[in-house]
Every structure is written in structure tokens, then in C-alpha cells.
N, C-alpha and C positions, 0 to 999 in steps of 0.2 A: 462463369456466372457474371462476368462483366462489372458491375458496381453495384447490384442492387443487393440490397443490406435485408438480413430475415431479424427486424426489431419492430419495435412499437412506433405507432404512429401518434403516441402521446409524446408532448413533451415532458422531459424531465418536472418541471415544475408547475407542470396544471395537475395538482393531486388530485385522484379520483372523477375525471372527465375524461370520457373517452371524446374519443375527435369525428364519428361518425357512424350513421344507424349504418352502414353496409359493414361496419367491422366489429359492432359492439358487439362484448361479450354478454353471456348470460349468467342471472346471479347464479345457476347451478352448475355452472364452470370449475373445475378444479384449478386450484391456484396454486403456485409454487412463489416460493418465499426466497428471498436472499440477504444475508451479512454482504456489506460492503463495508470495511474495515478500510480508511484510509490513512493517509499520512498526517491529512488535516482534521476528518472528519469521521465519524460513523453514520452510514446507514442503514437501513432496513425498510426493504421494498419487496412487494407483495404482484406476482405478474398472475395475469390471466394464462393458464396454460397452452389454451385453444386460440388464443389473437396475438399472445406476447404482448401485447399492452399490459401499464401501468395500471395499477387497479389502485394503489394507496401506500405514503411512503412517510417515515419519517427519519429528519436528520438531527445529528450533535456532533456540534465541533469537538475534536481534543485538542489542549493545549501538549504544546511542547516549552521544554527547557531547557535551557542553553548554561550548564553552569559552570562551564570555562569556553574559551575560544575554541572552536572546529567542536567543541560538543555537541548533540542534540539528545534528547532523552523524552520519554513519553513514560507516562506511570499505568501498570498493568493493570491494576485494579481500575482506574477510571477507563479504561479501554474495556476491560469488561461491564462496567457498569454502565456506558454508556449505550452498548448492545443492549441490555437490561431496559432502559430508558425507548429507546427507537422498538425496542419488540411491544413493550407495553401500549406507546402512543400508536403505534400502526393499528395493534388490534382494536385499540379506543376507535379510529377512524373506520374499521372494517364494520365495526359493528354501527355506526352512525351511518354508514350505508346499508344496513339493515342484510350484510352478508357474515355468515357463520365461518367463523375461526376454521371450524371444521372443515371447511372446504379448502384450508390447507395443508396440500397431500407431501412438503418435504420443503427441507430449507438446504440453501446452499452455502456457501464460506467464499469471501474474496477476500485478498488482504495484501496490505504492504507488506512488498517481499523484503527478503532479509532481513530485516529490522528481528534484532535476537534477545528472544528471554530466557531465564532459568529461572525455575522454582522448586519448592520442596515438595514430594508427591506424598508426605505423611501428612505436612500442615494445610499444603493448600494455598500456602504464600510465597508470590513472587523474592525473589534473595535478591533482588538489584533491579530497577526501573529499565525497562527496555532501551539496548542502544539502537536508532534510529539509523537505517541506510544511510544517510546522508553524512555520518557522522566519522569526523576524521580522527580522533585519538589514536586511530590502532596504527597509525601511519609508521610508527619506530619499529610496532610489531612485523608490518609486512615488509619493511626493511632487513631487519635478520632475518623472516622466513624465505625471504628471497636471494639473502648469503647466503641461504643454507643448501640450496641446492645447487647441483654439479653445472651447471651453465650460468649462475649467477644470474637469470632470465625470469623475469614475471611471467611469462608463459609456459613455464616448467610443467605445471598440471595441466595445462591446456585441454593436451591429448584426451586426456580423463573427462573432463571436466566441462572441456568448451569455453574455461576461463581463466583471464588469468590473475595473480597473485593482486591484491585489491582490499584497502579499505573498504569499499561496497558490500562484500559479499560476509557470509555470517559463520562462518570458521574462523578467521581473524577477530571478528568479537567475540566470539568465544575463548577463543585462548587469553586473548587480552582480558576479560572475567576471569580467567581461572588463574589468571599470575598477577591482578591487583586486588581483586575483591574477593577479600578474604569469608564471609558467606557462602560463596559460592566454590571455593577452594573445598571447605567445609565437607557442604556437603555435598561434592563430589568425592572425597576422599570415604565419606559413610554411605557411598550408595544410595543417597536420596535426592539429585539435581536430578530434575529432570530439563533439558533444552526443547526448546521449537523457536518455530517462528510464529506470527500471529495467529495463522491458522492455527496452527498447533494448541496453542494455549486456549484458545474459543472451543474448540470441539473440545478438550479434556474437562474442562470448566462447564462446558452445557450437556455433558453427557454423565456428569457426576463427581467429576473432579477428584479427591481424595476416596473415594466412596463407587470406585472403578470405575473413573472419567477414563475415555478411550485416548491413549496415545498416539497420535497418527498425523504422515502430514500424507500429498500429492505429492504425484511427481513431478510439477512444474514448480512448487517451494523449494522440495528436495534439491533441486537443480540449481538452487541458486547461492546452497553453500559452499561450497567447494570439497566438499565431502564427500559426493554422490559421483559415482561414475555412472553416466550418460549412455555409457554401451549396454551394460550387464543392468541397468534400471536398480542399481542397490547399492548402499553405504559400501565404499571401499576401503577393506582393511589397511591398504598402503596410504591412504589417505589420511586416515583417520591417525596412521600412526605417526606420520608425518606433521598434524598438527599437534600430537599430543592428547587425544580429543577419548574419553571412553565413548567405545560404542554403544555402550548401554544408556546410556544417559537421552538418547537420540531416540526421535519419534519412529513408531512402522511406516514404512510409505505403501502407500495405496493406490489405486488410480484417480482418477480425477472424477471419476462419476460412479461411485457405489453408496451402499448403505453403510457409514462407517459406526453409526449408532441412532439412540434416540435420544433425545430432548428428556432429561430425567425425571422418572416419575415417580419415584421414594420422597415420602414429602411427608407433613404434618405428624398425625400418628403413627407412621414408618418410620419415624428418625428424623423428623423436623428439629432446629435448631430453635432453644426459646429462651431469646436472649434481647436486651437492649443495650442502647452504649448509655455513656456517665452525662450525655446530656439534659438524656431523658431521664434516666435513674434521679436524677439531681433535683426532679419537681414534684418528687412522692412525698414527701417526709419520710423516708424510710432510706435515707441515703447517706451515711456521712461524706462530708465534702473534705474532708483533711484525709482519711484514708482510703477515701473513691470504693466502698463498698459499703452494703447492705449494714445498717447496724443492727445487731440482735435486741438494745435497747427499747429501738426508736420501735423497733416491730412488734414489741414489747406491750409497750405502751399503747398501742395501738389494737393489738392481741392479734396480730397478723402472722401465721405463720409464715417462716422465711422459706419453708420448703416450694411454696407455692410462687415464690418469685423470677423474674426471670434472670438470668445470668450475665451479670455487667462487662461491656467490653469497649474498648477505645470506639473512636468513632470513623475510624479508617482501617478496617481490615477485613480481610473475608469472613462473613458470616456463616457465609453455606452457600449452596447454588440454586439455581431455576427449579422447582422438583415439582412443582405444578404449576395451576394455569393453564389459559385456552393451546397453548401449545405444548403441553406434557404428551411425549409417545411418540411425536412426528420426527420422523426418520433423518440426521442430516444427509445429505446422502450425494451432496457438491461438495467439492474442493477447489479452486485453482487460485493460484497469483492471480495479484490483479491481470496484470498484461496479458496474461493466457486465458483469462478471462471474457476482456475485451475480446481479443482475436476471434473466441467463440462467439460471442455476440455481435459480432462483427459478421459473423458465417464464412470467417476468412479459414474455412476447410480444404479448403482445394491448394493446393503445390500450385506458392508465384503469389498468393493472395496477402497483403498488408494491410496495416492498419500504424495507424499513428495516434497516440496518444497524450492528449496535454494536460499535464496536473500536475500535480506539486513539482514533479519531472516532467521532461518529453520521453517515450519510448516508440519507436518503431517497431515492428516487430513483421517477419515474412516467413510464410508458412514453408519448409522446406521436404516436407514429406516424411516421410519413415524411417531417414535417415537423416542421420546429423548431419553439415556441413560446417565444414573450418574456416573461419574468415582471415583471410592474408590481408584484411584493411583497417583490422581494431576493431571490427566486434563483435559481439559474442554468439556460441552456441549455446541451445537451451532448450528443451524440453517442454514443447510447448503444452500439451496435452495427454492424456490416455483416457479416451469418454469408454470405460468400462474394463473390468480384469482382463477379459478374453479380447478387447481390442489392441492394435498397436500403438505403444506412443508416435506422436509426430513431435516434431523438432523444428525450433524458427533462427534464423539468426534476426540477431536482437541490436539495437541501436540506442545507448542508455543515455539521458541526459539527463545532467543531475539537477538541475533550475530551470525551470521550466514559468509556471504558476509561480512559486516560492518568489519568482524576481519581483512579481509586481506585491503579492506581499509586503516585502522588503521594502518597497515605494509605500506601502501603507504605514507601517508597522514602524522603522526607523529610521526614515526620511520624513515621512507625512505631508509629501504632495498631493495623498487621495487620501479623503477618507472612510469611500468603500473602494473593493477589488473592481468592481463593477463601473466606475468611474474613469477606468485609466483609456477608454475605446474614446469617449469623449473629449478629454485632452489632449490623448496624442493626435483625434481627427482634426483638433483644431490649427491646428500646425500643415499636416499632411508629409510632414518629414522630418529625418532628422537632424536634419541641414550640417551634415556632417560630422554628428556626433555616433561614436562609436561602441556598444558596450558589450563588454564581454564580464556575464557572471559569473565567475569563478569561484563563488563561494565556497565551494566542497573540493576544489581544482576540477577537473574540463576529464568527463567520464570518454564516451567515443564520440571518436576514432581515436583519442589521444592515450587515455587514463595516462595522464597527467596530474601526480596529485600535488604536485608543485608551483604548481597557477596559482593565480592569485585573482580575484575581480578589479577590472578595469575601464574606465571611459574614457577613450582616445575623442581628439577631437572639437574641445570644447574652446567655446569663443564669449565675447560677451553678450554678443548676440543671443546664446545657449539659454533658455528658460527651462522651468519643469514640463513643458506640452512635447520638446524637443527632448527633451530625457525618455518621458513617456515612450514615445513614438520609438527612441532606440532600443528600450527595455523590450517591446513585442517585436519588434525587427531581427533580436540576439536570441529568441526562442524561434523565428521564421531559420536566420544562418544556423544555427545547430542544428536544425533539420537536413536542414542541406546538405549539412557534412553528415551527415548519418546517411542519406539516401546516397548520395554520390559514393558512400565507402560499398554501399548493399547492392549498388548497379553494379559496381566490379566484381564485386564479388560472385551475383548472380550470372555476369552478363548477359543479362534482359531487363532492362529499363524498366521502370514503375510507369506506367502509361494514365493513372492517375491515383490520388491516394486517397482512403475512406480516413474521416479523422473522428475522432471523440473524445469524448474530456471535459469537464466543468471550462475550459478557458473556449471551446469551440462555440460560448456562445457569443463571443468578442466578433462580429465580424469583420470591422477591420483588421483583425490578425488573421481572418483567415485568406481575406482578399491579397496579405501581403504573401501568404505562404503562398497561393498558390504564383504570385507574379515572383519569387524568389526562384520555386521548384521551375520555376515554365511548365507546368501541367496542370489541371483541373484536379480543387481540392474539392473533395464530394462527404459533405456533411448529412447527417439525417437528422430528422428533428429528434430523435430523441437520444441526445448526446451522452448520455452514461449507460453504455452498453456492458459496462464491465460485470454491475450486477445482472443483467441481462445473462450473460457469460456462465456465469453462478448458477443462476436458475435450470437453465438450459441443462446444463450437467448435473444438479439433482434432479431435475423434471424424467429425465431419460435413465436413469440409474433401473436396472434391475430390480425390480421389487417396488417400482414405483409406478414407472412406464407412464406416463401421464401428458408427455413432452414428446413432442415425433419432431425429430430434425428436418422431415422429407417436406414439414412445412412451408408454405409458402404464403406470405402477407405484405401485403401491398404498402407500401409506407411514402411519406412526401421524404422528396431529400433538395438541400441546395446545392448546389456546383457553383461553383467560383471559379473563372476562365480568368489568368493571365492575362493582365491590361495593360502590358509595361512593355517594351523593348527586350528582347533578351541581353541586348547589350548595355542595356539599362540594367538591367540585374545583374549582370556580370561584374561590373563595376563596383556595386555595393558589393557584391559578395567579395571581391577581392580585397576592398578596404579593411571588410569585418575579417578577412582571413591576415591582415599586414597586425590588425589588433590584439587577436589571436596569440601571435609571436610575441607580443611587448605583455603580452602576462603570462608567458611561462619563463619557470625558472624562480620564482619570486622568493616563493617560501625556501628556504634551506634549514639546515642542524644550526648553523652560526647565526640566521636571524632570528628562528623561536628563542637559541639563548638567549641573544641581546633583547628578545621579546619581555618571555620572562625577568631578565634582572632590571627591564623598568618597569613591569610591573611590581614588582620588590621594592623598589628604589621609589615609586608611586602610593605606596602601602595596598596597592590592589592586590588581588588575587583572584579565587574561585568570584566569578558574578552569577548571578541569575538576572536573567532580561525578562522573566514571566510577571 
């Protein structure tokens, strides 16, 4: 299929324009819906089913929190509620284009993979805030789970798995939950934690949550705990017992494109929730504010019965779920990871087809066919899809990197050289290079080819010459060489060259980073305009579900794309990549047992401790 891409000829951020009358859709077009659940963000975008265009989108950032060093955490309730927010303003927008809800025939799930919750499936409340992929506390854990086994080798499960032994992955957070956070110990011990990953929690929660929300993930989630064997497509008992892990507690896994429920429709007089919190209880007169409930006096006086009031509650916890509204009934009926997401929206279906993705990570990802393949270069096998029960999964090796986006962040955020993301294309142009400055972000340590979690982030190279335009310039240059070394570990492995590479991602609309990747790779990097294919990915696979049918893959739609041809010397890139690779070297090893001690006892000795940077 060469390079050309089956997506929208909309860009991401022209909401509700289509780009032309030969491909506009019609208002009586069935449309399919998708969650895009990200690291940084949530959204909710609405596709034409018949053009794959954008019909109408909205976004909300999530924060994260950092409340020790290597930690990251995200809070589940605002991850839920911030779905809640994007579905509500989407349908505001559908209907201000004077198009009916209704002609939304199915929604689909993308999500940041691994990132692990638990919660209680009696209350309906998350037991601990989600630990974030990126997040290193578990590192002591995968230490002893990695003594524990007979070759003393982080690729022990490999074979199984396609991975190996890793902070990254959501079996090590889990276990590290069930041996410090006591909740969750709890209630796994009483038979009521339930685990997912984000997927997981979105479907249970919008399908009814406590009140028989469907538990279920994909098999491209599944795949990315180290739970799941990759041959047999199911929770492996040797696995599981190896981490400690019950299997009951674990979601069903499904394919990646069925009906795994509906959007709940028990609502109001079915078992509606009628209740406010103590902010609002607190402007009735009928509220004592020393005991944070209803006074029988005060209603008294008033001759109000109390029967008639609503039921007071904190101002941060689950109330109940979605049970109506214009989308009560519609089918989820997508699943996948983001990255396997992409891949589909990408139409990267065919064995040999890749895709790159740049967001809060970089991921590569190559479509390997029906079968698994083992990488002898560092990285991973995985599960890329199954679009339906009765099809086969296919399987990609994968190229993970853990900073991506997050670096220039980082330039935002704790340095404050920019003060949008969007600004760093401008700075580092201004320079044109980075006159020998070197950076390697190691903030999580250096995932493939290395997983390395003993790195550390580093800038070799710096002169006084060195300003923030020359920092700039090397921060998107350090996301160009990790690519690099992803591709070059994926040519070995494949032995068949990547002859050019399809990219997507919120950073691909940098295009000085994409000018650099492609004079870095020496091949033409082929972008389309509308670079967040992942919901796309989403859609696609609820669109074509059984019981839906609405999404024909055999489509075909014309779209603009740009290419970017290598402008540099190869032996001009050689060079730089050799320096970024001499950098490389002088940040690992950094972190050890004996420096977090000495780490810790100044913070002791400092009176610091637990921080939050939020």
C-alpha cells in the first residue's frame, strides 16, 4: 500500500470544517465516536464514518503528580470526569451544527497503556490514584522479581510475554499496590479490587460501573501487563502466580473491535442518584455547617420535610455514572491502546507497515503479521490488534520511548525557556543547531533498545556560547536519535529496512522536528495532515464491530500528506548520531541502591521529603 494513509483530510484542529466539497460528508452520515484517553490529555472526537473525517472534537488536559521523585500519578475520578466534560462539549458542538446525536452509531476507547488502577467494584471508588507508565517507584520491586527467577534475567517472561521484566509495564505496579497500599491489600484480600488499565476503568464506569459496569479489557492492553501470554491470547496462570497477582481481580479480554456494552441507560426514576455535596447543601438554610448535615431544626422551622432533600456528599467522589443523555444505549464497541490504535489509523494492516508516534513518548511500532516475533535488539513483542472474535490477532514489535513530548514540556514546565509547547519550533529555528550540545532525557531511564532504568538525564556538551535556542534545538534532536535507535534495533531485527516512515502525534506538527527526523533516519518522513490518528484507530474498530457495521476498512479516501526528504549529508548525520550515541554512555549507570540512599538521607538531613510539583 506504499505510504498512503486511510484518515481524514481534516486537520486535527480545524473543528467541524471539512477541507473539501469532493469529500464532504453528508448531515445524514452515521458517525462514530471515540475516547482518546491520553497521558496528558482527554479527548472525544466524533468521525464521519463514510469520509473518516473530523466532524467535531473536544479536548481537557489532565494534570499529573509527582509526589516524590521517579513518581507520576494521575487521579481516576478526574480521568473519568474529564470524559464526562469532552462527551458533553462534543455533543454541544454537534448539535450547533445542527447534526443529531443520534447519528452516533458506536464509541470507541483509546488509552495510555499500562498506566494501573484498582478500585472497589461494591463502592465504585478508585483505592489508590493511578500509577502512570512512566513511573519508576517499582524499580526495587522489579529487582527482586528479577532475583527471583532461575537465570537472574529481565527477559525470563519474554518467551510468554514478548517483555521483559520492567517498571513500564502494569504487573510490577500492581504488585508494588498490593505490598504498600494498604486499601488495596484490603480489598484484595475481601474479593472486591477490581484492576485495569484505563481502558478498563472507562468501559466499567460508562457501562454502569457498581450497578453491572462491564469488566473487560483488549488484547493490545492485555498485552502490555506482563500477565498475558501472547500465544494462548489469555491471562497466564504461571504468570500470574509468579507475580502474586489473583486472577480474579483482572478484567476479561476481548478483541479489539466488538460490542462490549452500552453507554448506561438506568438513570433518573430507575435508580438515579439524588444527591448534592456540602457546598451547595451549605446555601439552603437547612444545613448545619459544624456537623455537615441536614438539620431537622432548621427544616423545622422552615416546615420542610427532610425526606424530600437530597443526600449530602463530599465534593470529590463518585456520585453515580453517565445513565442518560444524547448518548444513553450507543454501543462501546472499540478497544485498543493508544499505539495499536494509531497503527490502525494509520492502515498500517499489512506485514512490514510502521508507524511512529510522538507524544508524551515516542513509539514505533511494525506490523508483524499473525505471528509474534522476538526481538534479539531490545524490543518489544506485542499484540497489536484483533478487529473482531472470529479474526486473528496480529502482532507488532514495538520501539518504546519514554520522553518524547514530555522533554519539551519539561522546557516549559521547570525550566521556563517557553512559555507554550508550541514555541520550542521557533527557538530552536533560531539557532539552526545545537552547536554541540548534547541531550539525553533520561528522566524515567532510556526504555528501547536499552531498558536501562539506571540512566539518568543528561546535556553533554555545553559551552558558553550554549543559550536556551541551542538547548531547544537539542531537546527535539534527542527525540530525532531515539528514533533512530528504535529503527536501527527494528531493521535488524526485521532485516528489511523501513523505506520511509508514516508519523503522528501532537509534536508532528513541529515541523522542524520532523525535517530533523527525517535528515537523521536518511529517509522520507511522511506526515498527513491530520496527525492524531490514534483516535481515528478507535473509531475504526468500533465503526466495523459486528452489530455495528457502519466502518468498511476496504475504504478508500484521498487525503493531503507532507513528506520531508533528507537535506543533510549522511555523513553529516552520522556524526551527530555518534556524539548523541558517545552521550548516551555518560548517562548510564547513574542512579544506583547507594545514591537514592545518600539521595534520601539529604533529603532528611534537608527536612524534605514526599513533594508535589502540581
Amino acid at each position: 500500500m506504499g505510504c498512503r494513509l486511510f484518515v481524514s483530510s481534516l486537520p486535527a484542529r480545524a473543528i467541524g470544517r471539512m477541507t473539501s466539497s469532493s469529500s464532504r460528508g453528508s448531515l445524514t452520515d452515521p458517525l462514530v465516536a471515540a475516547i482518546d484517553q491520553g497521558t496528558s490529555s482527554t479527548r472525544f472526537l466524533v468521525f464521519n464514518a463514510r469520509t473518516a473525517e473530523v466532524v467535531c472534537q473536544h479536548q481537557v488536559e489532565i494534570k499529573q503528580s509527582f509526589p516524590k521523585e521517579g513518581w507520576v500519578e494521575e487521579d481516576p475520578l478526574e480521568i473519568l470526569q474529564s470524559v464526562f466534560e469532552c462527551v458533553e462539549h462534543t455533543c454541544d458542538k454537534l448539535n450547533q451544527l445542527n447534526i443529531p446525536t443520534t447519528h452516533i452509531k458506536a464509541i470507541g476507547v483509546t488509552n495510555q497503556r499500562e498506566t494501573t488502577l484498582v478500585w472497589n467494584k461494591e463502592t465504585g471508588e478508585p483505592l489508590c490514584n493511578a500509577i502512570v507508565w512512566l513511573d519508576l517507584r517499582t524499580q526495587s520491586t522489579v529487582e527482586r522479581l528479577i532475583n527471583q527467577t532461575p537465570s537472574k534475567s529481565k527477559n525470563h517472561l519474554k518467551s510468554l510475554t514478548g517483555l521483559p521484566i520492567s517498571t513500564y509495564f502494569s504487573a510490577v505496579k500492581l504488585r508494588w499496590l498490593l505490598d504498600h497500599v494498604e486499601p488495596v491489600a484490603q480489598a484484595t484480600h475481601t474479593h472486591t479490587a477490581l484492576f485495569g488499565t484505563v481502558d478498563s476503568w472507562l468501559i466499567w464506569c460508562l457501562t454502569g460501573g457498581r450497578k453491572g459496569g462491564i469488566h473487560c479489557t483488549d488484547v493490545s492492553n492485555a498485552s502490555r501487563t506482563l500477565l498475558f501470554n501472547i500465544h494462548t491470547l489469555e491471562w497466564d496462570p504461571d504468570l500470574c502466580s509468579f507475580f502474586e497477582i489473583p486472577m480474579e481481580m483482572l478484567p476479561n479480554v476481548r478483541s479489539s473491535s466488538e460490542i462490549y456494552g452500552y453507554m448506561c441507560l438506568t438513570g433518573g426514576r430507575k435508580g438515579g442518584i439524588h444527591c448534592t455535596d456540602v457546598s451547595n447543601a451549605s446555601r439552603t438554610l437547612l444545613f448545619n455547617i459544624h456537623t455537615l448535615e441536614w438539620d431537622p431544626d432548621l427544616c423545622s422551622f422552615f416546615e420542610i420535610p427532610m425526606e424530600m432533600l437530597p443526600n449530602v456528599r463530599s465534593s470529590s467522589e463518585i456520585y453515580g455514572y453517565m445513565c442518560s443523555g444524547p448518548l444513553a444505549g450507543v454501543p462501546i464497541s472499540g478497544c485498543l491502546g493508544d499505539q495499536s490504535a494509531a497503527l490502525v489509523g494509520q492502515m498500517c494492516l499489512q506485514e512490514g507497515q510502521a508507524k511512529n508516534t510522538y507524544g508524551t513518548g515516542c513509539f514505533l511500532l511494525k506490523n508483524t503479521g499473525t505471528k509474534p516475533v522476538m526481538s534479539e535488539h531490545g524490543l518489544l513483542t506485542t499484540v497489536a490488534y484483533k478487529l473482531g472474535r472470529d479474526h486473528p490477532a496480529c502482532y507488532a514489535l514495538e520501539g518504546s520511548v519514554a520522553i518524547a513530548g514530555a522533554v519539551v514540556r519539561w522546557l516549559r514546565d521547570n525550566l521556563g525557556i517557553i512559555q507554550t509547547s508550541a514555541e520550542i519550533e521557533k527557538l530552536a529555528s533560531s539557532v539552526g543547531s545545537s552547536h554541540g550540545c548534547y541531550f539525553v532525557p533520561a528522566f524515567s531511564g532510556l526504555y528501547a533498545p536499552y531498558w536501562e532504568p539506571s540512566a539518568r538525564g543528561i546535556i553533554c556538551g555545553l559551552t558558553q556560547f550554549t543559550n536556551r535556542s541551542h538547548l531547544a534545538f537539542a531537546a527535539l534532536e534527542a527525540v530525532c536519535f531515539q528514533t533512530r535507535e528504535i529503527l536501527d534495533a527494528m531493521n535488524q531485527d526485521s532485516g528489511v529496512p523501513l523505506t520511509c516512515l508514516r508519523v503522528d502525534g501532537g509534536m508532528t506538527a513541529n515541523s522542524l522536528l520532523m525535517q530533523l527526523q527525517a535528515d537523521i533516519l536518511a529517509i522520507p518522513v511522511v506526515r498527513p495532515s491530520m496527525s492524531e490518528t490514534t483516535a481515528l484507530g478507535a473509531a475504526m474498530a468500533a465503526g466495523m464491530a459486528d452489530g455495528v457495521c457502519v466502518w468498511k476498512l476496504n475504504q478508500e479516501h484521498s487525503i493531503s500528506m507532507e513528506t520531508y526528504q533528507p537535506q543533510i549529508l549522511p555523513k553529516d548525520g552520522e556524526f551527530r548520531y555518534g556524539r548523541w550515541k558517545a552521550a548516551v554512555q555518560r548517562a548510564m549507570n547513574w542512579e544506583t541502591t547507594e545514591t537514592e540512599t545518600a539521595n534520601k538521607e539529604m533529603m532528611c538531613c534537608d527536612g524534605g521529603g514526599s513533594r508535589d510539583n502540581n
